[in-house]
C-alpha positions in Angstrom: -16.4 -36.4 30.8 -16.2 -38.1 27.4 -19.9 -38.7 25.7 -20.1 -42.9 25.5 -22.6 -43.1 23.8 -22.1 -45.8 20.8 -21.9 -43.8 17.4 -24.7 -44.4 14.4 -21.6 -45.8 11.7 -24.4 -45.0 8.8 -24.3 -41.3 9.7 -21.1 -41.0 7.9 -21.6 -43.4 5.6 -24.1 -41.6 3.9 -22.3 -38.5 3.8 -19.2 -39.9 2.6 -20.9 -41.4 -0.4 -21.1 -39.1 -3.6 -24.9 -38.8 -5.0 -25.0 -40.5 -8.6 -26.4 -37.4 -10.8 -29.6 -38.3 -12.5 -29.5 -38.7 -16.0 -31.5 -35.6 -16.7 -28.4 -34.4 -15.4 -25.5 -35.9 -17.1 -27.5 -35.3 -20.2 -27.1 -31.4 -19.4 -23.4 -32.1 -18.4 -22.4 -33.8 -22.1 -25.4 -31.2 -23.8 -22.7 -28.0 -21.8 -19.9 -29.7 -23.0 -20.3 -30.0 -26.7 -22.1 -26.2 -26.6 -18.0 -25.4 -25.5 -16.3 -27.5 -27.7 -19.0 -25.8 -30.9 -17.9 -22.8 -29.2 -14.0 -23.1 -29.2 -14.1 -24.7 -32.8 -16.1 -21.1 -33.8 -14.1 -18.7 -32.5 -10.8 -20.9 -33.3 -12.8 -20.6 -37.0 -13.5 -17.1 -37.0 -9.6 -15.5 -35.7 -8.4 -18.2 -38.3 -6.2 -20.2 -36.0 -7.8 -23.3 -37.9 -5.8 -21.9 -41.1 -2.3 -22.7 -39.5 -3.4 -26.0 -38.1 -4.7 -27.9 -40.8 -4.6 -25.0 -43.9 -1.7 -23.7 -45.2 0.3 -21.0 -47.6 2.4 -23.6 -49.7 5.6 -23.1 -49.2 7.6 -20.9 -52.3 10.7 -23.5 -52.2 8.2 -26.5 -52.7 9.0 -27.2 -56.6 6.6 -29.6 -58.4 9.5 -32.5 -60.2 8.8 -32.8 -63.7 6.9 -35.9 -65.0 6.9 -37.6 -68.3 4.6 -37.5 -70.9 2.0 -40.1 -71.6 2.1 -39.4 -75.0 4.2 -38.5 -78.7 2.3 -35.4 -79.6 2.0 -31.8 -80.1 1.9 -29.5 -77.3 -1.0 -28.0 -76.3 -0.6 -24.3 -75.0 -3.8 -23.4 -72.6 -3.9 -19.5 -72.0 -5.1 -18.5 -68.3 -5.9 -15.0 -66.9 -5.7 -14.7 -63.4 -7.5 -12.4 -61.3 -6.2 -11.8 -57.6 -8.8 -10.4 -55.7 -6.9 -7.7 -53.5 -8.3 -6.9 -49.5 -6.5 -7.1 -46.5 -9.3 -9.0 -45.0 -10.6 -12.1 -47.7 -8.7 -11.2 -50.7 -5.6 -12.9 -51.6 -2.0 -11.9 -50.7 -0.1 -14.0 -53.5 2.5 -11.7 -55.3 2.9 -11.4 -59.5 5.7 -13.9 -58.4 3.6 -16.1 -56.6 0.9 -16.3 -59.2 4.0 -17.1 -62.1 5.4 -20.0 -60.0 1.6 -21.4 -59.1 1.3 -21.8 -62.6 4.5 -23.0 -63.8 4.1 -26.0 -61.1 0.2 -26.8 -62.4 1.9 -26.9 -65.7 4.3 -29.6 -64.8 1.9 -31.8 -64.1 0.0 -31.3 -67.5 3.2 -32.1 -68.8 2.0 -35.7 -68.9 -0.7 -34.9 -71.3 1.6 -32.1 -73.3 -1.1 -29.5 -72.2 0.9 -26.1 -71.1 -0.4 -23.8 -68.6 0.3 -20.3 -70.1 -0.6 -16.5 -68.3 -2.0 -14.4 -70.4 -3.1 -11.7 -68.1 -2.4 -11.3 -64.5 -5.1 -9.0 -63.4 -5.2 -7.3 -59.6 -9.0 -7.1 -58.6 -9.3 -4.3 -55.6 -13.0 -5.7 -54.6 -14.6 -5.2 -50.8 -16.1 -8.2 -48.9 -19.3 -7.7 -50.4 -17.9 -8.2 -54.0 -16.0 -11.1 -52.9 -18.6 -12.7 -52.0 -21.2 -11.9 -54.6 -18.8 -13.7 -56.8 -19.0 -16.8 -55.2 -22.4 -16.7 -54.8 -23.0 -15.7 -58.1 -20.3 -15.9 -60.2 -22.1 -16.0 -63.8 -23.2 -12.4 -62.9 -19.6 -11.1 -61.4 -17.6 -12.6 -64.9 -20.4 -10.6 -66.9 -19.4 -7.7 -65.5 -15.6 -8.0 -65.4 -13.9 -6.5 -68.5 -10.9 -8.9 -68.4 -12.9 -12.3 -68.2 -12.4 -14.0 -70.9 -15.1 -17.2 -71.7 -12.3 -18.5 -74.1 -9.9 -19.2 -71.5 -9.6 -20.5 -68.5 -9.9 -17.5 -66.1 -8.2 -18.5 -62.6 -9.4 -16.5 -59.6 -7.1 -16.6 -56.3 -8.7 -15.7 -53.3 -7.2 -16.3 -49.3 -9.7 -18.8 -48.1 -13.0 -20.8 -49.0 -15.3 -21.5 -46.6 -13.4 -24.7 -45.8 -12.1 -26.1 -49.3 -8.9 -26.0 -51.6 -10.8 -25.0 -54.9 -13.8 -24.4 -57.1 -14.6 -25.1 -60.5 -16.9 -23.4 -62.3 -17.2 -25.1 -65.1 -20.0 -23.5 -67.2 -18.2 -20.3 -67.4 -14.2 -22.0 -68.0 -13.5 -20.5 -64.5 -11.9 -21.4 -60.8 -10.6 -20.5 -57.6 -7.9 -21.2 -55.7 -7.5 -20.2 -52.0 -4.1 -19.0 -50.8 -4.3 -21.6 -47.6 -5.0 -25.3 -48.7 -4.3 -28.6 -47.3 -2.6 -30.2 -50.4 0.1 -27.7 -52.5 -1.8 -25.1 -53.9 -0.4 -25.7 -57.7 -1.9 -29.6 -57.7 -5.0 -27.7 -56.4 -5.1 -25.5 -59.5 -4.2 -29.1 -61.5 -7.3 -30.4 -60.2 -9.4 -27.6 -60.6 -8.4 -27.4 -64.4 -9.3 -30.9 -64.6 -12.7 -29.7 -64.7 -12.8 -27.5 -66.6 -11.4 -29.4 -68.9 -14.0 -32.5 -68.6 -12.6 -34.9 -65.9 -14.9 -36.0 -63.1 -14.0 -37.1 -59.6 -12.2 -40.7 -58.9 -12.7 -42.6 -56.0 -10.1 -45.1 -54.3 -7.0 -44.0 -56.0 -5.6 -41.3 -54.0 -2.7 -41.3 -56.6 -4.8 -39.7 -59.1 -5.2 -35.5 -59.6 -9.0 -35.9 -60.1 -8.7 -38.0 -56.4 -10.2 -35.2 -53.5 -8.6 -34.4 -50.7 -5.3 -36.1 -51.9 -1.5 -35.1 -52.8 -2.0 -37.4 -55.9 -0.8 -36.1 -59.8 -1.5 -39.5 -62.4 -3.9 -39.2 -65.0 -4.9 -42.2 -67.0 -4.5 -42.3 -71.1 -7.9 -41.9 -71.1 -8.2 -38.5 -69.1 -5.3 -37.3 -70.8 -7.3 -37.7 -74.6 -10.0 -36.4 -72.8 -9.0 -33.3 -71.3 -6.8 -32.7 -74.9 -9.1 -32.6 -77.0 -11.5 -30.4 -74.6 -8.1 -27.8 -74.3 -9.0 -27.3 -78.4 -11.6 -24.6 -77.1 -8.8 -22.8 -75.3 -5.6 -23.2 -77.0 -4.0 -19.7 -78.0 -5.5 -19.0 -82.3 
């Protein structure tokens, strides 16, 4: 015999309706997400996945086009010595070949203020993490112990990544570094770097300038290019 008794509609009702979660606990939801996305972005960090996404080895085929000089005047030759800091875990993996076509492209774009970029020594450094990172921690203390650094020339120092930038410049001690994966070419990276070292600051809203961060830009002004002449006298080959 079937049950006739009228059925209590709010019964199901009730049930069918999903509880709203308390704002203690949405707070917890959004406070676990962000703990995995921190989490991801870390290990993505640390296997150095992040380096092929937005860091990268420029490619060799990637030739910097000549530009024309700002100027009527003598050619300044700048002498660098490059140390490549060798290990298969930080150091860098550019070749003797690599390091000569880094430098010929930076020196196209000095071309503009007849400043040439010239190797004098290319100099393989065998160094452990430790080292490695002593020198960027301290790098007036490294140099003073390294029997090829010379304070009278720019001494360029290629490592394969740093902490998150293109470059360094040292600029007390005529010194930078370059990492092997960067997010603009690796030869305007060196450009920039030697920009100050040879007294050029940062500029702001001109992404077509070298000084410019974070930009593909080459252009120097007349004034930079006097500037960073006449500091090039303390390096120029004598």
């Amino acid at each position: 015999m079937k049950n006739t008794e009228p059925v209590d509609q709010n019964l199901f009702e009730e049930e069918s309706e999903a509880r709203k979660p308390t704002k203690r606990e949405l707070a917890f939801q959004y406070l676990r997400v962000f703990v995995a996305i921190i989490s991801i972005g870390g290990l993505l960090y640390i296997s150095g996945i992040y380096q092929s996404l937005l860091y990268r080895r420029t490619p060799a085929n990637v030739i910097q086009q000549k530009v024309k000089s700002m100027l009527n005047a003598e050619t300044i030759t700048v002498p660098l010595r490059v140390f490549v800091f060798v290990n298969k875990k930080s150091g860098s993996e550019r070749s003797k070949k690599d390091v000569e076509r880094l430098v010929e492209n930076a020196s196209r774009i000095w071309k503009q203020a007849e400043i040439k970029l010239s190797i004098e020594k290319i100099v393989f450094l065998k160094s452990n993490d430790q080292e490695i990172e002593a020198f960027l921690n301290n790098p007036g203390v490294f140099v003073s112990n390294l029997k090829d650094y010379n304070s009278r020339r720019i001494n360029v120092f290629l490592k394969k990544s740093l902490r998150g930038l293109n470059g360094i410049a040292f600029i007390g001690l005529g010194a930078v570094v370059v990492a092997d994966f960067t997010t603009d070419y690796d030869f305007r990276v060196l450009g920039h770097e030697i920009g100050h070292i040879l007294g050029l600051n940062h500029v702001l809203n001109d992404k077509r300038r070298l000084m410019s961060q974070g930009s593909d830009g080459i252009n120097l002004t007349l004034e930079e290019v006097t500037q960073a002449r006449q500091a090039s006298l303390n390096f120029m080959l004598k």
